[in-house]
Legacy VTK file of the C-alpha trace (Angstrom):
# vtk DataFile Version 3.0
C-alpha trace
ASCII
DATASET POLYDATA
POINTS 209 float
100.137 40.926 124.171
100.642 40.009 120.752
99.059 37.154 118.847
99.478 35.964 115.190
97.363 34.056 112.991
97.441 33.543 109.201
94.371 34.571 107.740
95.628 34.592 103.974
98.778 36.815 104.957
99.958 36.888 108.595
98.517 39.141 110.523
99.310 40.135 114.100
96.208 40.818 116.909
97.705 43.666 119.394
95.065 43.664 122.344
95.216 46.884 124.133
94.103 49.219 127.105
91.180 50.768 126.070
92.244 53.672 128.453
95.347 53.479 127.102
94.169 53.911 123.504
92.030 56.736 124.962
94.607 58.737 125.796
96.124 58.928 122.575
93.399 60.357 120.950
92.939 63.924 120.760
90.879 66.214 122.745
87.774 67.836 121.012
86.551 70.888 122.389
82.596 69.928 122.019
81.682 72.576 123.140
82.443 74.641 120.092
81.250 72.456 117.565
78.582 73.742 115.558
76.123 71.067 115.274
72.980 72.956 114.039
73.596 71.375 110.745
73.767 67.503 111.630
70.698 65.329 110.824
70.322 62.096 112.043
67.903 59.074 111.164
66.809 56.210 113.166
67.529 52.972 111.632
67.021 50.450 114.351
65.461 50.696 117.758
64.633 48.563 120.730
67.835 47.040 121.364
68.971 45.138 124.393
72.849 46.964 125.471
73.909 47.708 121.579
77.535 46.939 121.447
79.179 47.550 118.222
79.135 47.810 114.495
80.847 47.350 111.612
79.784 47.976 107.410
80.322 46.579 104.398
80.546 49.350 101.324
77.183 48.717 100.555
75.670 49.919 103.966
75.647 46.527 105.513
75.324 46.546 109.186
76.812 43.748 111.447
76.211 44.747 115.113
76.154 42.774 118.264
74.220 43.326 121.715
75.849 42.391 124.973
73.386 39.785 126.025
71.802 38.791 122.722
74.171 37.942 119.933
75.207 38.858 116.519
72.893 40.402 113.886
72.918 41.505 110.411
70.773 44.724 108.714
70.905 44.674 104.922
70.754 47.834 102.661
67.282 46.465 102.360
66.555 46.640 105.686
65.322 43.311 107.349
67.179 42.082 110.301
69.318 38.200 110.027
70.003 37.117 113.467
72.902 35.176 113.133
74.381 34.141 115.922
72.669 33.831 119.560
74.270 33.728 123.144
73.655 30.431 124.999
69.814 30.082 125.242
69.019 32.892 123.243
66.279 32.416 120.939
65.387 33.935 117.770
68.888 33.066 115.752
69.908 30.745 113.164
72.157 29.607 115.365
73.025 29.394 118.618
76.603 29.365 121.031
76.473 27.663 124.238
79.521 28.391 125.444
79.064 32.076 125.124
77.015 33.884 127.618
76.656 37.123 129.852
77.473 38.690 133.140
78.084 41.845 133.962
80.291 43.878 131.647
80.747 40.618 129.958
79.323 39.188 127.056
79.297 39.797 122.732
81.248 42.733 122.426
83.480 43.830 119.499
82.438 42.816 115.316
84.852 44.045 112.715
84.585 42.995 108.631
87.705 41.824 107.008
89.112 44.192 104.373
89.177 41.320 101.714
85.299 40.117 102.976
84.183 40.109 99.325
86.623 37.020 98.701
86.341 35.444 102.170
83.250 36.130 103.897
84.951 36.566 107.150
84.316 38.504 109.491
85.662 38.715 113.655
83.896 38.732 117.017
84.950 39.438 120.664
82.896 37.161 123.137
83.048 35.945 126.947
83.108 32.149 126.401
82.674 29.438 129.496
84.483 26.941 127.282
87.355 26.861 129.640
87.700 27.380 133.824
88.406 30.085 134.689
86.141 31.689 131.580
88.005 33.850 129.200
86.878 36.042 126.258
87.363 34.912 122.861
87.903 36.678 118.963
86.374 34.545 116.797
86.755 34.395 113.280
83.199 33.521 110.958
82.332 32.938 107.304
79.307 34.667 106.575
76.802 33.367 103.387
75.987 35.204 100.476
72.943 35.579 101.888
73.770 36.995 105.213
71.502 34.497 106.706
74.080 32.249 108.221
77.560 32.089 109.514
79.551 29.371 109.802
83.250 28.017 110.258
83.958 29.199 113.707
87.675 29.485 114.268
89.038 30.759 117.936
91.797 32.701 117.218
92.351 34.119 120.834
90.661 31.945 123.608
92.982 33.380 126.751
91.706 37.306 127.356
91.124 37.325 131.445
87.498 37.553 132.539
86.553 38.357 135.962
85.593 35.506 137.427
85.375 36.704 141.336
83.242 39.143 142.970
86.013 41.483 144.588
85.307 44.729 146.653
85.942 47.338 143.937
82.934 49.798 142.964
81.078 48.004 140.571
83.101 44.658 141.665
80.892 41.634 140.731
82.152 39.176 138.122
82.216 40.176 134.530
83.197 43.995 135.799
85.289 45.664 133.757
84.998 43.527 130.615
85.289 45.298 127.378
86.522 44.772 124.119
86.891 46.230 120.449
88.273 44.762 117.187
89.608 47.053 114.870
92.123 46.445 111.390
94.389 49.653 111.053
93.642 51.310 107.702
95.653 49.286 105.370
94.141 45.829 106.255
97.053 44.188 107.793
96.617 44.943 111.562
93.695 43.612 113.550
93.613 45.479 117.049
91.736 44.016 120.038
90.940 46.430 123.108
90.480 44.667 126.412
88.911 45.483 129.924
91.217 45.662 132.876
88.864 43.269 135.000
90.026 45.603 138.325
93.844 44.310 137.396
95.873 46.820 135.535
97.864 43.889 134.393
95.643 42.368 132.362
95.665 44.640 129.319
99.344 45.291 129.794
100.703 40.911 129.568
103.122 40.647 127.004
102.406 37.172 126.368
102.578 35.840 122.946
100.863 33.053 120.429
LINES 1 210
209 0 1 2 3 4 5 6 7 8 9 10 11 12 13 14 15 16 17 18 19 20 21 22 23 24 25 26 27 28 29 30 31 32 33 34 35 36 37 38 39 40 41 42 43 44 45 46 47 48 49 50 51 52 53 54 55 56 57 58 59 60 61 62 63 64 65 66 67 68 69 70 71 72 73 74 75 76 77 78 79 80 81 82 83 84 85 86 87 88 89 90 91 92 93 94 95 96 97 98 99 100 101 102 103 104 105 106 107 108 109 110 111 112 113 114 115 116 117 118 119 120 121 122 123 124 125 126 127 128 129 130 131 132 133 134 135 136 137 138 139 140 141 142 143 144 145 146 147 148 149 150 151 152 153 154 155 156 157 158 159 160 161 162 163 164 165 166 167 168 169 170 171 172 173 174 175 176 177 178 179 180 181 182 183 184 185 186 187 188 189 190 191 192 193 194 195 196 197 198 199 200 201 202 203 204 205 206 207 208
């Protein structure tokens, strides 16, 4: 499924499999890794269902939980809710149309490679804007401040969501909902990993935008 979208230059948005993107990665034998050396530090804690992160140079963390919404940690250290689900309180601001169930819910946050002359950055989200529901990427302009975001801009609204309880393991609605967004190393390819929502079709549609 391919979708483009001009962001500055054209860029293309390749959803795919996330067991399909597994499978290209190689095997690491954990087992032998020495890890007697690693250190670790704790920089947040009490989360509800952490989803994903993404950093500016700087150490800025953007980082989203499932049922919550879209924060911000500064190299300082203070925490900017940004952007809330629904009735989630506690942000600056606040989506209605995006809530959780299930699997479902704020997912994927990735930075754009030119964010220190746009601001922008992109988030995966289930959204009841439409019937059935779908999952959205979103593109945002963040302040200077990292205090507010703004400019919301669907740039795909049509990624399946679950909205039938079916008699899979694990088969209520929102099962099976996942999603990443990734650019590829030089800036020009944003990636977007979808769930399967029990239909091995869904992450395969070739449909286009």
């Amino acid at each position: 499924m391919f979708h483009r979208t001009r962001n500055g230059a054209e860029r293309w948005l390749v959803p795919l499999s996330i067991g399909a993107l597994a499978c290209t990665l190689p095997v690491v034998a954990l087992a032998s890794t020495n890890t007697t050396s690693l250190e670790h530090e704790v920089v947040l804690s009490e989360l509800e269902s952490p989803w994903d992160t993404a950093f500016l140079d700087d150490g800025t963390m953007f980082f989203t939980e499932k049922c919550k919404g879209l924060s911000v940690r500064p190299p300082s250290g203070e925490i900017n809710a940004l952007l809330g689900m629904g009735d989630t309180e506690g942000y600056d601001s606040t989506a209605d149309d995006l809530f959780c169930e299930g699997q479902a819910g704020m997912m994927g946050v990735a930075v754009d490679p030119a964010f220190d002359e746009n601001r922008r950055i992109y988030v995966y989200s289930t959204s009841n804007t439409s019937d059935p529901h779908t999952n959205r990427l979103m593109r945002f302009v963040v302040n200077e401040d990292l205090t507010v975001v703004s400019e919301r801009t669907d740039i795909v609204d049509d990624v399946p969501y679950k909205m039938a309880e079916s008699d899979h393991p694990f088969g209520r609605p929102g099962a099976y909902n996942g999603g990443r967004v990734r650019f590829d190393p030089d800036g020009e390819l944003l990636y977007l990993t979808t769930g399967d929502n029990h239909n091995s079709e869904v992450p395969r549609r070739l449909s286009a935008a």
